[in-house]
N, C-alpha and C positions, 0 to 999 in steps of 0.2 A: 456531225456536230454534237459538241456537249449539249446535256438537259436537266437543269436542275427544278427546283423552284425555289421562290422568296420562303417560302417554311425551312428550308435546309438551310437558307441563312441565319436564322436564329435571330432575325432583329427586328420581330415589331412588322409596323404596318409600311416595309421598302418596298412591297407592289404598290401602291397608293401614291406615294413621293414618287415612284417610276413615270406611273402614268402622266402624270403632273408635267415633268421635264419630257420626260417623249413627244408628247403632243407637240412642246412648244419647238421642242429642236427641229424634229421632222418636217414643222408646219415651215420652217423659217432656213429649210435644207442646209444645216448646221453636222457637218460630222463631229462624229465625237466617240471614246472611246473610255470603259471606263478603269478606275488606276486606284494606288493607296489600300487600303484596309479592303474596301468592298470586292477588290481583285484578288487580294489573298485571302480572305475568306472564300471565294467563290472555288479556289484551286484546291486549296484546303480542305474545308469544313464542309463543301455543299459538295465536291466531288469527290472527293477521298474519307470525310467523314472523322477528321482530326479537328479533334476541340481545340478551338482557338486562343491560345496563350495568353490574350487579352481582347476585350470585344470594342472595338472601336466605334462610336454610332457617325459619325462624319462620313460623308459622301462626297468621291473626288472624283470630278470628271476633267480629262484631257477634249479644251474643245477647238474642231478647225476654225481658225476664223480670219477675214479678209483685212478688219481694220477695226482702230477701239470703235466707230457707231455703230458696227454690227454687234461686237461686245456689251454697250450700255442697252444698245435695243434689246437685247435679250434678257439683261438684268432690270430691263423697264417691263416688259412684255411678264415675265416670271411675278413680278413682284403686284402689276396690273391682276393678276389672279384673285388677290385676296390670299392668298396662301402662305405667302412668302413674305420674310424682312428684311431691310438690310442690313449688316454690320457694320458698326461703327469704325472699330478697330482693324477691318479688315474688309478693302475694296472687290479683294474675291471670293467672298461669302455670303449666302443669302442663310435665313434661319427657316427650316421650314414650320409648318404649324403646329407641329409635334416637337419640334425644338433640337430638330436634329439639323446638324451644318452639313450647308451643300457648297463645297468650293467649285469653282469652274474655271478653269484654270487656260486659257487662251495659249495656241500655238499655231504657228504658221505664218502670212507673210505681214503679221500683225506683230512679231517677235524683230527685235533688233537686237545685233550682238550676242544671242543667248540668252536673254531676258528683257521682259516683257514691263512697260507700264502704262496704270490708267489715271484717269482724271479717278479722284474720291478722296475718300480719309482714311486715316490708319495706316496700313501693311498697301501701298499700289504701285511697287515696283517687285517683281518674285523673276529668280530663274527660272528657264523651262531646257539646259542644257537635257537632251536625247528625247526630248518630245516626239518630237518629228520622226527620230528615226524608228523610235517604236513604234508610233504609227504605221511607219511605213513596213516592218520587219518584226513587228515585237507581240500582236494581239490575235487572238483567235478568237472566231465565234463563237457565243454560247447561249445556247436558247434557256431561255426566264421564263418558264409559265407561259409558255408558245407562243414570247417574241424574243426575237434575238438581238444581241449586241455583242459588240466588240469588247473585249476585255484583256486589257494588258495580260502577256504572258507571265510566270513566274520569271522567268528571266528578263524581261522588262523589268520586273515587279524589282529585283537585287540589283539592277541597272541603275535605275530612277533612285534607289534607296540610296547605294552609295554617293550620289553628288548631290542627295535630299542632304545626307549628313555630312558629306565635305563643306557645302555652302554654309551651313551653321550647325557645327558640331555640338556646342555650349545647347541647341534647344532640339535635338533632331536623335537624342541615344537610343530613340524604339525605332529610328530605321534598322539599327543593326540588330537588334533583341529580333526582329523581325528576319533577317537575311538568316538568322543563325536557326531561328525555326525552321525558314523552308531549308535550311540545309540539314538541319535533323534528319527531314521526313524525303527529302527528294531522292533518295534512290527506290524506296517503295513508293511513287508517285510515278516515277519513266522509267522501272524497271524491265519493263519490254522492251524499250527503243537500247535501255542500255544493250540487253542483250542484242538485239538485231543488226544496229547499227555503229555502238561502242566496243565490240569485243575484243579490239586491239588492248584494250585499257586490262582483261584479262589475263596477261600475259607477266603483267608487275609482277615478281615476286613477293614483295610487301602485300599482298590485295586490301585493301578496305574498303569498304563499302562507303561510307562518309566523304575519306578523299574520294575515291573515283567518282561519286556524284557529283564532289565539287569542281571535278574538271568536264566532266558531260555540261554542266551547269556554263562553265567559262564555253564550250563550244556553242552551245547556244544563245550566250550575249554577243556571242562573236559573228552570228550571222546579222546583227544590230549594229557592231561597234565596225563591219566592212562598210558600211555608207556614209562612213564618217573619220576621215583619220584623225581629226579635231579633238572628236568624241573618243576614242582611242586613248589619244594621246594623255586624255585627260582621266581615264582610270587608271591606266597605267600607273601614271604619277601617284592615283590616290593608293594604291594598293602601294605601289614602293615604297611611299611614306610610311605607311603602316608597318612592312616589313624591318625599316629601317629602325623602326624604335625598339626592335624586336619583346624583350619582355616587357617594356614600359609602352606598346602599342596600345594606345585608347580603343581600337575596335577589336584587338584580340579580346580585352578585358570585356568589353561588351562581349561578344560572341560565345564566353563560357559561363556567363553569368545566370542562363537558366538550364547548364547542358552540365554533364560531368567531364567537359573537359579540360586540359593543360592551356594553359596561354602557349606552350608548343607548339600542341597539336592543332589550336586555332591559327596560330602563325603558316601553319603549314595547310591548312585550309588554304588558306587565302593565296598561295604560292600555286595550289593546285586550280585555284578558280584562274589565277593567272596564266597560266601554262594553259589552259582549255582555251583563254582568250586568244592567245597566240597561234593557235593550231586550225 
């Protein structure tokens, strides 16, 4: 099992906000698993020790849940603290007392269609398209300050990103600012496993380090995107669109925006993420 602690995050007083939401999940046997910034910070920055491109303080948890009153109970129960507020604007946000947002983002047989709504104001219908199956295929344990939680994988983590930004592109461009970090750093991140288990990918004449991460990367959403051909079906499409616009593609242009590369060479990124998907 990973081991970090809340000091290698770099954000303030996130043991403290832990404690707070533990007690109540655990007390009220709520799974849950956590996703967004605090997961690629923790793969990142507290494991690998890569400054974080931008520090997010929002706090995303994916949580299991039965039905919305188990949903409101818990946003009753949270907010019964004294700690916690809610948002006006947004049915799935509490503020905590430091004034950092904590979304909690419901999945399971409380989801209809691929998306989720609650009774409140604001923002109370959201999608949760690959919740589930990251759950179920996508998170590993990682001990905090010697307790442990679930936390979406990095490959979750570029899973969840591209259908964060296909559903609303117009407000979502630091999903990809984000996929194109971890794809900077993810061959010095599973360069073991590449070697161990990826050495076919060896044999390219071209070799690069960048593409071949980003097809290890596609092999590893692909043990996700097998419990779902839905789910499949639907990055596919997002990535073909992409390829299709080829130099005028909005997430190539995102993808080179803090890297030195080509809207090319980002195009062919995302061909190689495809290709790993398929394999």
């Amino acid at each position: 099992m990973h081991k970090i602690t809340f000091g290698q995050l770099r954000q303030g007083n996130l043991g403290e906000l832990f404690a707070v939401l533990e007690a109540e999940l655990v007390a009220q046997g709520i799974d849950f698993y956590l996703i967004g910034a605090i997961a690629r910070d923790i793969w990142l920055t507290a494991l690998h020790g890569i400054e974080p491109g931008r520090i997010t303080r929002d706090l995303d948890l994916a949580v299991l849940l039965a039905d919305e009153e188990q949903y409101q109970h818990l946003r009753d129960r949270l907010i019964g603290t004294g700690r916690f507020v809610a948002r006006r604007d947004n049915a799935y946000t509490l503020i905590f007392e430091d004034g950092r947002p904590v979304d909690l983002l419901p999945f399971g047989a409380l989801s209809m269609e691929q998306s989720v709504s609650i009774t409140g104001q604001g923002l109370t219908t959201i999608r949760i398209d690959g919740f589930q199956e990251v759950h179920e295929a996508g998170t590993e344990s990682v001990e905090i300050d010697n307790q442990a939680f679930r936390v979406c994988t990095l490959a979750g983590i570029v899973l969840l990103k591209f259908i964060a930004y296909d559903d609303r592109p117009e407000h979502r461009p630091k999903d990809i600012l984000d996929i194109g970090a971890i794809l900077r750093h993810y061959f010095d991140i599973v360069d073991d496993d590449i070697y161990e288990n990826h050495n076919d990918l060896f044999n390219d004449e071209e070799f690069d380090i960048t593409l071949t991460a980003a097809r290890v990367m596609g092999r590893q959403i692909a043990t996700i995107l097998a419990l779902s051909d839905a789910l499949h079906q639907r990055i596919d499409r997002i990535i073909d669109r992409q390829i299709s616009f080829d130099e005028q593609s909005p997430v190539a242009e995102l993808l080179v925006r803090d890297s030195r590369w080509s809207i090319t060479y980002a195009l062919n990124l995302l061909r190689q993420l495809q290709r790993g998907m398929g394999e």
